[in-house]
N, C-alpha and C positions, 0 to 999 in steps of 0.2 A: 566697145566700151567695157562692157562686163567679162572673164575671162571663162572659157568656155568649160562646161564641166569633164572631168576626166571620167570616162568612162571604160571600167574593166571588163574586160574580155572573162566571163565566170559562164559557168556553165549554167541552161534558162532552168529555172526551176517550177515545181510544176504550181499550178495555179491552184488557188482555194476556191470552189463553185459554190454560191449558198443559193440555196433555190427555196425563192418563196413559200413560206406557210400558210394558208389562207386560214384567216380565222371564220371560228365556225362561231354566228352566234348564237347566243346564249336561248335557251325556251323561254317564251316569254307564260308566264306560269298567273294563272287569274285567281280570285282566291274566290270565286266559285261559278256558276255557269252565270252567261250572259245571255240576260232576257231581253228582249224585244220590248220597248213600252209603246203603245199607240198614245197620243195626243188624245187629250179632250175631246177637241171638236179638230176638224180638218181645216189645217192653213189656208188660207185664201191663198190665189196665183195671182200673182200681177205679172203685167204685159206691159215692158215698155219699145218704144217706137223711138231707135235710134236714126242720128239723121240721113245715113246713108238708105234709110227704109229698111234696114230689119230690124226685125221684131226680137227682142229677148223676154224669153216669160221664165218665174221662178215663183218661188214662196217668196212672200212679205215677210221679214224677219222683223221685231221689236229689238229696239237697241235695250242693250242690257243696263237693267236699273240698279242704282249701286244700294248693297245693303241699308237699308232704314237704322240713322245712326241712334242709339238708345239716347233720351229726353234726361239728361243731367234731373234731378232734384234741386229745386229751389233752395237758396241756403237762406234761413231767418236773418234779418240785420242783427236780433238778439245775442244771437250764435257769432258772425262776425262781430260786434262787440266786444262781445267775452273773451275773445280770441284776441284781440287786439288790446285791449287791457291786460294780459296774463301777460303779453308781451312785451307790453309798455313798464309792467309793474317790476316785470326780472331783468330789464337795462336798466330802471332806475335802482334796485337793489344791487346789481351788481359793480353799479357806479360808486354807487356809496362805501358799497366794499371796498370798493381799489381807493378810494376816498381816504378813507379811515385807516387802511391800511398805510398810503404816502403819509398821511400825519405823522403816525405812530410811528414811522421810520424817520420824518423828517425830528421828532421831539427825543428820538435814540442819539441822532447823530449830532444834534445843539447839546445833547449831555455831554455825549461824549465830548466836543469840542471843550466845553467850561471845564470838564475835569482835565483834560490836557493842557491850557493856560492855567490850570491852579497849579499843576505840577510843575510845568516851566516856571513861571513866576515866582512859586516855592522857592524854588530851586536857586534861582538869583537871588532870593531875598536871602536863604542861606548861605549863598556862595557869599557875599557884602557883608554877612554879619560875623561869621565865624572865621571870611580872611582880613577884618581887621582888629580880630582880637588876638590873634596868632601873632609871632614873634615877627620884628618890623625889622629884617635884614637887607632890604633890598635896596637899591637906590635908586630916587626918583628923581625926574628929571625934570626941570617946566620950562618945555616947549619957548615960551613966550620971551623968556627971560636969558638964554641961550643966544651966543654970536655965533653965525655963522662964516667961518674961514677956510678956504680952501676943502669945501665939502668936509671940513670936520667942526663938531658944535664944539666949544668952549663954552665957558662961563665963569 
């Protein structure tokens, strides 16, 4: 199926040998001598009496007690209180801010609006008053009173 690799006739070349390094470990260095501590009192042995009938005896170990966790300080309810009012007091101030602030934006932007229809409004009332006192060359036509004929008005 696959076509067979071609393989040249080269002269064998010589092989690379790596020969393991065994690592050495490291000294294990104490940071000063190690004493011997004897026990208080000597462990007791217990002996237990497995079912096949032997006996296994060793030292009684005590399971390891987990460090005694430190006793929190009681917090006064005065104290949460106060803490919860300071909190309460600067969402209400801050509301107020953003409060007063949208007003004062919203009473910028209704000015603005009334000054922009005074100016348009202005503006027509001048554009009506000043184009019919100017010179009357044009000619006007009324719509109502116009025949309509072959798409062209007469009258």
């Amino acid at each position: 199926m696959y076509p067979e690799p071609v393989r040249h006739a080269a002269a064998p070349r010589a092989a690379d040998v790596h020969q393991p390094v065994p690592l050495v470990p490291a000294p294990v260095v104490h940071p000063g001598p190690v004493v011997a501590v004897q026990p208080h009192a000597a462990p007791t042995l217990a002996s237990i009496v497995l079912p096949d009938g032997r006996v296994v005896t060793g030292y009684a170990v005590s399971p390891m007690q987990p460090e005694p966790v430190a006793a929190k300080p009681p917090v006064s309810r005065a104290a949460v209180n106060v803490a919860l009012g300071g909190v309460g007091f600067l969402a209400v101030s801050g509301g107020l801010l953003l409060l007063t602030t949208f007003i004062a934006a919203l009473a910028a932007f209704i000015h603005q609006l009334v000054i922009l229809a005074a100016v348009i409004f202005g503006g027509w009332i001048a554009v009506q008053v000043l184009g019919t006192s100017g010179h009357r060359g044009g000619t006007t036509v009324n719509i109502r009173k116009a025949v309509i004929k072959r798409n062209h008005f007469h009258h």
